[in-house]
C-alpha positions in Angstrom: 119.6 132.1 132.0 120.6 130.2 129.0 119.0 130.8 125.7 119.5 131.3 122.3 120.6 134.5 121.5 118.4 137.3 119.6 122.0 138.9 117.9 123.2 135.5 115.9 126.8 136.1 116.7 129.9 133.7 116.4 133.3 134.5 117.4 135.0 131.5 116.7 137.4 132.2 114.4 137.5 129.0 111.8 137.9 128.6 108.5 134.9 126.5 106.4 134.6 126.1 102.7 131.4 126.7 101.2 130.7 124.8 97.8 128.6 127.5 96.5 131.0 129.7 95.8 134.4 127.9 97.2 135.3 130.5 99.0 136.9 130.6 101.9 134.9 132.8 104.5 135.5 132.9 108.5 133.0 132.8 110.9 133.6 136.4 111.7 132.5 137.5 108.2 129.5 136.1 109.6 128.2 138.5 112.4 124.7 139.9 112.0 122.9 141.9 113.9 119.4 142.0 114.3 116.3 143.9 115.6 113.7 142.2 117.4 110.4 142.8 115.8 108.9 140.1 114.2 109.2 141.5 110.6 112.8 140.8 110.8 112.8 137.2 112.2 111.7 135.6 108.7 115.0 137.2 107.3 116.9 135.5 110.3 115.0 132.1 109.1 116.3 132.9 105.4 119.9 134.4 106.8 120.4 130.7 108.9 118.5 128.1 105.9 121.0 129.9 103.2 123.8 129.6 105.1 123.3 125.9 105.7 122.2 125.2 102.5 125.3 126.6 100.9 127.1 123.3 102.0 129.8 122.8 104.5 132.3 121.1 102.2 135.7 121.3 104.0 136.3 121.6 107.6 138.2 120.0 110.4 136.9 118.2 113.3 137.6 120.9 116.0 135.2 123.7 113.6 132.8 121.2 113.4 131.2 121.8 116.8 131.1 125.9 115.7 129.2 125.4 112.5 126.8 122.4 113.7 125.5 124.8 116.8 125.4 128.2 114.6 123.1 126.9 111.8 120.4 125.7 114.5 120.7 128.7 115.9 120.1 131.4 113.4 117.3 128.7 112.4 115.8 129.4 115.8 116.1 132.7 116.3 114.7 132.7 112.8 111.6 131.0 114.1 111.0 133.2 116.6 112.3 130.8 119.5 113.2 132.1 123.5 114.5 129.0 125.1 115.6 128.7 128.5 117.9 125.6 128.9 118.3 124.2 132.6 120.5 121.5 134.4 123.7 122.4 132.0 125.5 119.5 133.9 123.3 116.7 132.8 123.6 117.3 129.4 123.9 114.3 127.0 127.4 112.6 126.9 129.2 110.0 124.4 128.4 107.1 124.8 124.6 106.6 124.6 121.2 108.1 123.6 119.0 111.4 124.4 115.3 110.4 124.4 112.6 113.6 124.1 109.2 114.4 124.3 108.4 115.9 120.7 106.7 118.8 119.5 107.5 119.0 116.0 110.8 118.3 113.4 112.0 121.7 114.7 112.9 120.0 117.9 116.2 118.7 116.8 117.2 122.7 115.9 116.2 123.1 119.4 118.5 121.1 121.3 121.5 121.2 119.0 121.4 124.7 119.2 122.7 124.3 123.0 125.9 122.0 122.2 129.1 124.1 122.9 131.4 125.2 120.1 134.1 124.0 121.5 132.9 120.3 122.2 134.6 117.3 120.1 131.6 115.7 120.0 127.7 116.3 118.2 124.3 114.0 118.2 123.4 112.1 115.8 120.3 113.2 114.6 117.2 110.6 113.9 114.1 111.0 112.2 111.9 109.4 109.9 111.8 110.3 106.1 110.2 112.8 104.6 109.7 114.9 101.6 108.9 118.6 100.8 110.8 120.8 103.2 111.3 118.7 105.8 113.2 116.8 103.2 115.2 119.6 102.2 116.1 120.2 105.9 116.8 116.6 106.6 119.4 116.6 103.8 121.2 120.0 105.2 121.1 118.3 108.9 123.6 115.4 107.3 126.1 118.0 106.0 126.5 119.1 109.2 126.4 116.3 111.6 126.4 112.0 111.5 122.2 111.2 111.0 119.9 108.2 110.7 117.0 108.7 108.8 113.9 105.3 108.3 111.3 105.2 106.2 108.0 104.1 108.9 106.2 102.1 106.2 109.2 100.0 105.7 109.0 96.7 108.5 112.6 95.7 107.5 113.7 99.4 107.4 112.6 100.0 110.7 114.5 97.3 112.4 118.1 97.6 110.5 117.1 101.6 112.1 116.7 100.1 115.4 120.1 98.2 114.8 122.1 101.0 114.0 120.6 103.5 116.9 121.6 100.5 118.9 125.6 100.1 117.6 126.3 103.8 117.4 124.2 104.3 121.2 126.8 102.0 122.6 129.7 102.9 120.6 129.4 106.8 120.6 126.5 108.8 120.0 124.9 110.5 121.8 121.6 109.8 119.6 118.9 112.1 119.6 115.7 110.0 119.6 112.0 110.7 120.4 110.4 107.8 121.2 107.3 108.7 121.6 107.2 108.3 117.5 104.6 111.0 117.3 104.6 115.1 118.1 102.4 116.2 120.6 100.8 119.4 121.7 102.6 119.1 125.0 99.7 118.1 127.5 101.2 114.3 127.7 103.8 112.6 127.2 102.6 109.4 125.0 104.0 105.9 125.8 107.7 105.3 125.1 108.5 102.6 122.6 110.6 100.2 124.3 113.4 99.5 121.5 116.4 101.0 122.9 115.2 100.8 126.4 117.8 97.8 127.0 120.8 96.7 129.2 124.2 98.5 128.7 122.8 101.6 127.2 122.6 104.8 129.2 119.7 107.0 128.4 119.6 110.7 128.9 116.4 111.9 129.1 115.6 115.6 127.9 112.0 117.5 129.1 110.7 119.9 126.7 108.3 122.1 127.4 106.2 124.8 125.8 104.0 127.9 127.2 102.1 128.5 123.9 100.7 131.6 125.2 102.9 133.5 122.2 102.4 130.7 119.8 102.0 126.8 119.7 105.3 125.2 118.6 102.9 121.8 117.7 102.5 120.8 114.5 99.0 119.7 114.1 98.9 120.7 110.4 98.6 118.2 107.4 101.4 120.4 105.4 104.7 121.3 107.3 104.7 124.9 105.2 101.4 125.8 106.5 102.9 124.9 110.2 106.0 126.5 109.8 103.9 129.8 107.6 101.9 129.8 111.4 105.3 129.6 113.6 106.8 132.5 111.8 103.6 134.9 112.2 103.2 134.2 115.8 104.8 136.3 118.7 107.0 133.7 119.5 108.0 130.0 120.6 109.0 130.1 124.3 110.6 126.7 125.6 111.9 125.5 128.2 114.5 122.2 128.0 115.3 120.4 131.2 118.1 117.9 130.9 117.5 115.3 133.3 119.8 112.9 135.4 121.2 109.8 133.3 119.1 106.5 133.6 120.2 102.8 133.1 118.2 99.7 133.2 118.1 98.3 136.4 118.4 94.1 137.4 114.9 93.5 138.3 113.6 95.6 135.1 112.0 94.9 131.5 112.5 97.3 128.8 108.7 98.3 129.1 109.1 99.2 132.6 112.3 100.7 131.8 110.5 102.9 129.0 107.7 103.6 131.2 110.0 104.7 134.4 111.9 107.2 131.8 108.7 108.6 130.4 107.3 109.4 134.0 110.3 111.2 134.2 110.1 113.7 131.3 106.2 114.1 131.7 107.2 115.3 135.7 109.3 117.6 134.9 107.0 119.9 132.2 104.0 118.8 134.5 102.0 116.8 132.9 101.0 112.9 132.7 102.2 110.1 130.9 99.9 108.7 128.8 99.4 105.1 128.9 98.8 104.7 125.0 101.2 105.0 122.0 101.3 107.6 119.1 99.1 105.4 116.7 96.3 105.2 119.2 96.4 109.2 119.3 96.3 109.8 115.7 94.7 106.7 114.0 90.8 106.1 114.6 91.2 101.9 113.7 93.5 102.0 116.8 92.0 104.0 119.0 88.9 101.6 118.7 91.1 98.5 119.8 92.2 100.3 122.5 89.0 101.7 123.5 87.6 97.9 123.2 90.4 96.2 125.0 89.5 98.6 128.1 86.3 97.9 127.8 87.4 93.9 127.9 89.6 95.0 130.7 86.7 96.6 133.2 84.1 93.7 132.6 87.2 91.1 133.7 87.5 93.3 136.9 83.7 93.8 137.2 83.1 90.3 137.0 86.3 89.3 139.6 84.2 91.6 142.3 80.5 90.6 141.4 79.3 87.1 142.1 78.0 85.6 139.0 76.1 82.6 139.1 74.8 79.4 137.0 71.9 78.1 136.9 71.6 76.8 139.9 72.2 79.8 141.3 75.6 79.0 142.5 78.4 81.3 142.0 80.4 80.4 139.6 84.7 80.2 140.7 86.5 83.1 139.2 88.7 81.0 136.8 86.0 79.0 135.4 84.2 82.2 134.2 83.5 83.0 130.6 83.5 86.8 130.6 82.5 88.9 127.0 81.7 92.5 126.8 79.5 93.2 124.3 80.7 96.6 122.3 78.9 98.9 120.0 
């Protein structure tokens, strides 16, 4: 079983400067050893945000790979995480782009905690803007490894995003995307948007799932410190991350199908179903009334297909030449 590791220990021997002090330290001045209980995991968290935030200034492509997976550890084991990573050999390659189901920002820790030291490659990381701590963490994630970040409120933002996923899914990646736009408690998977979901990109999907019988990794609250202040004072995160089999768009396809066929996927392998609405419809009330009205609008078409209705003559009246309204509250 592969997980991430309660004793946060590197043995790669690499130098790295750190701005703070610009001293040079190796990664073996870095071994620490940890008890279990849970009073020690928030000095883990501490330990692995520190160590991150002192700033890699200086190193050379083949330490990168050392650094980029130890931060994300000690963050995880900080958090109080027991992930069990399966299908090793279907991990993500260069060229193209990981798609996820999402739980919450501490996701990407999660599977960039898994790459090897020793690969001369990482993700590049995607997410949308934020600020408080997630900002913080966003701005640590770019010293260590090539990121994209969009603001969602920005139309033209959004699509130069979609651009540059596109360029560097192609050209090298892989990108580490969740297109479901929205975190979830794990129960569905919410419909894919369809952006990257194209010809000539190959998609690797990755399934996470959650028993939140220790703790539920979801982040349902309003403030990220009041989720993250919950994480760390539950028993623990237990995950599991299935890496699935590489996908490509086939002939006969559209990107929605395409989307759709991937998203079946990851909701089949954590057991559960794929919803057939987006993130907005989840989360925003004005959009879950559309949605709620357009299947309304949707039966009374098929009602009226299968129930004669006739005019005043008491003819039927031919299914084209019907004028069918639902009448909502």
């Amino acid at each position: 079983m592969d997980g991430v590791p309660w004793n946060a220990e590197c043995k790669d021997k690499a130098h790295c400067v750190l701005a703070r002090s610009q001293s040079t330290v190796t990664a073996a001045d870095m071994e620490f050893q940890f008890d279990v209980d849970k009073e020690n995991l928030l000095s883990v968290f501490d330990v692995g945000f520190d160590f991150a935030s002192s700033g890699v200034q200086s190193i050379v492509q083949d330490e990168v790979s050392g650094i980029f997976s130890f931060a994300p550890s000690l963050f995880c084991a900080g958090t109080g995480l027991v992930a069990t990573y399966h299908n090793q050999s279907k991990k993500p390659k260069r060229p193209g782009i990981a798609v996820s189901n999402h739980l919450s920002p501490n996701d990407i820790q999660i599977i960039c905690a898994d790459v090897e030291t020793d690969r001369d490659y990482l993700y590049t990381v995607t997410g949308q803007k934020h600020t408080g701590i997630i900002w913080a963490i966003e701005r640590l994630v770019e010293k260590l490894c090539p990121s994209l970040w969009f603001d969602r409120a920005n139309m033209k933002d959004r699509k130069d995003f979609i651009d540059l996923i596109m360029n560097e899914g192609k050209r090298a990646g892989p990108v580490l995307l969740f297109p479901e736009g929205y975190c979830t408690n794990n129960t569905r998977v919410l419909q894919f948007r369809k952006a990257v979901f194209v010809d000539d990109v190959i998609i690797y999907p990755i399934a996470i799932k959650q028993d939140a019988r220790f703790g539920d990794s979801f982040w349902s609250e309003d403030v990220f410190f009041h989720y993250l202040f919950r994480l760390l004072s539950s028993w623990a995160s237990v995950y599991d991350i299935y890496y699935l089999d590489a996908q490509t768009k086939k002939p006969d396809e559209t990107p929605d199908e395409f989307a759709s066929r991937v998203q079946t996927l990851i909701a089949e392998a954590i057991g559960t179903i794929p919803a057939q609405f987006d993130g907005s419809v989840w989360y925003k009330k004005q959009e879950r009334e559309k949605y709620k009205n357009a299947l309304k609008e949707k039966c009374a078409k098929q009602f009226s297909e299968i129930v004669p209705v006739l005019n005043g003559s008491g003819d039927a009246i031919p299914n084209g030449n019907r004028k069918v309204k639902f009448l909502t509250d």
